[in-house]
N, C-alpha and C positions, 0 to 999 in steps of 0.2 A: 504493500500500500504506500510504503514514503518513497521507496524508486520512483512509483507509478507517478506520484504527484513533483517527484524532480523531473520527469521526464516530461511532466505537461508541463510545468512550468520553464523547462527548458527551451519547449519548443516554442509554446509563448512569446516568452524574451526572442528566441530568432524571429519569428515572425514579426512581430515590432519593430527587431533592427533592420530587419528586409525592406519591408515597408514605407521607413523612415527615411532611409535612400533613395527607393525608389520615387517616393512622394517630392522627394528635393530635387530629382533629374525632371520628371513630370509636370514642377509647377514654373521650373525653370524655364521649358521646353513650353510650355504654354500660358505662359506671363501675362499674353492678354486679357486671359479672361479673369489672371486676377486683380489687372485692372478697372475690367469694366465690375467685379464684384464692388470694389474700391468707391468706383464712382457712383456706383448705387447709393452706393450709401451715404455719399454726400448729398448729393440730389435729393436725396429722400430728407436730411436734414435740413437741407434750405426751402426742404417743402413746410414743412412744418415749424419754422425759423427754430432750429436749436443750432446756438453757436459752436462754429466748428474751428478748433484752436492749431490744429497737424492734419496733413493727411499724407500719408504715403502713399499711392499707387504701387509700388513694385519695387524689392529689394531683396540681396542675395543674404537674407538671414530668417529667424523665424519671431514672429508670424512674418509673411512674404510683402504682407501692405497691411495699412491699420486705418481706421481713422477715428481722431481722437472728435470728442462732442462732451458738450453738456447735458446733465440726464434728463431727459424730459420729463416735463410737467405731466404730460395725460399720459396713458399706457398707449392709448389709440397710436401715437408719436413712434412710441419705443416699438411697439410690432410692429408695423411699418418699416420702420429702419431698418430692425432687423432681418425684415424678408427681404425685401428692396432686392439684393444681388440672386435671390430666387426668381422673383417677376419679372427682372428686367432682362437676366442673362439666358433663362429659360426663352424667355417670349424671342430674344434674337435669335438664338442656337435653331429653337424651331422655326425662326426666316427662315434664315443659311440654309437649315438641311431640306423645306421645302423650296428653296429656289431650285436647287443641287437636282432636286426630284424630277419638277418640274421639267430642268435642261435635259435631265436623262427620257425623261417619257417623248420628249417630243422633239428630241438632236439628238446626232452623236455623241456617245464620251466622248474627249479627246483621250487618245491611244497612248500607250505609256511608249516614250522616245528619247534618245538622248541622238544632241541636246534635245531637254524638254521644249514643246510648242508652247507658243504665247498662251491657246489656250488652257494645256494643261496646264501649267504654272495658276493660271487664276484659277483653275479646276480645285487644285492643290491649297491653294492658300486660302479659298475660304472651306475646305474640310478642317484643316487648321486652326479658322477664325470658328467654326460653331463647335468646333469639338471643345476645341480652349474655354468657349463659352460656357457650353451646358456641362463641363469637370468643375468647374467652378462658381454653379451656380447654388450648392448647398450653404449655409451657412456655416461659418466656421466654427474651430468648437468653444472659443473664447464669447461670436456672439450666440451660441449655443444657450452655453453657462449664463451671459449674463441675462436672455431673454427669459430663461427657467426661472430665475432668481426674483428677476420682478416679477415673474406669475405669479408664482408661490407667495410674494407679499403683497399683491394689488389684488389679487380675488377675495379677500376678506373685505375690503371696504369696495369693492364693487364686483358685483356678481358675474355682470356681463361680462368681466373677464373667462367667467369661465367656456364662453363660447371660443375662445380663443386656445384653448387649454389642448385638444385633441394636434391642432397645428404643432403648438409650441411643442405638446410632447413627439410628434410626427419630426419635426427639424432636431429635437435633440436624436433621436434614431436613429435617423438619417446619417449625420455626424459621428455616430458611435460604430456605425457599420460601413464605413470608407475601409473599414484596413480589409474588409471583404471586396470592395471592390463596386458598392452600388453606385459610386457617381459615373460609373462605366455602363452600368445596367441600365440608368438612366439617363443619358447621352444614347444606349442603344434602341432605349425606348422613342424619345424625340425622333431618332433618324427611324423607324418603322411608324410611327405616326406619321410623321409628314411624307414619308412615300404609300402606305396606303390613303393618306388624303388627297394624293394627284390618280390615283385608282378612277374616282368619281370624276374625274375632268375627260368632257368628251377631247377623241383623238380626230 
């Protein structure tokens, strides 16, 4: 029984280290999108005027971009914010991948060639630009933590937080099962929605 449990917990710990590298070449490799998670989140703050003192967009440490704010006043404010890089990076990822769809249903690919044609090159960089997108449209796990954290104290003096309660605990999930690999499942799922939604487009 105590091998068994050093052996899970061995393997554990590797999995985590694997993870934690792969996760650094992966966000490196795809930086945009956590920019545009970044800018969500700004945007979302000057929606709702909460002063924004830092923002990072992209940098080679962790977390990878931040941005810094004053806590809002309403809750309404705080979830918002902190979906923000869900709705925005979502809603674009599933453009990208139904334009993508679209060209496929009714043109050629462009054909894999070296050198690459002009059009694969743009073929290429927005598969690039939605995948970047929708890897990085989960909420991280810092606003994971602190979105949980105001739940758990704004539902007592206002109920109707609790209508919010099934999301918040849905985004902390969501965050806790990356090292499985769901921001991939769902990036797989955007790209099979949007190409069964060009299905129904007459040819």
């Amino acid at each position: 029984m105590v091998f068994e449990s050093i052996k899970q917990s061995r393997l554990l710990y590797y999995l985590q280290y694997v993870n934690y590298h792969f996760r650094v070449v992966l966000t490196t490799v795809t930086f945009i999108g956590v920019v545009f998670h970044e800018f969500a989140h700004k945007k979302f703050c000057q929606r709702y005027h909460i002063p924004v003192s830092k923002v990072v967009y992209f940098q080679f440490d962790t977390p990878a971009g931040y941005v810094n704010h004053a806590k809002p006043k309403y809750y309404r404010a705080m979830f918002f914010i902190a979906i923000a890089p869900f709705l925005i990076n979502s809603t674009l990822a599933y453009g990208v991948f139904y334009t993508l769809a679209v060209y496929h249903r009714f043109f050629t690919a462009p054909s894999l060639t070296w050198p690459p044609s002009p059009g694969l090159i743009i073929f290429g960089l927005m598969v690039w630009f939605g995948v970047s997108l929708s890897l990085h449209a989960f909420p991280s796990r810092q606003d994971a933590s602190e979105v949980w954290s105001h739940t758990k104290a704004a539902w007592t003096r206002n109920p109707f937080v609790l209508l919010g309660v099934p999301v918040i605990a849905l985004i902390v999930l969501l965050n806790k099962f990356k090292i499985i690999g769901i921001d991939f499942l769902y990036t797989a799922a955007l790209v099979v929605g949007a190409y069964m939604a060009t299905q129904a487009l007459p040819v």
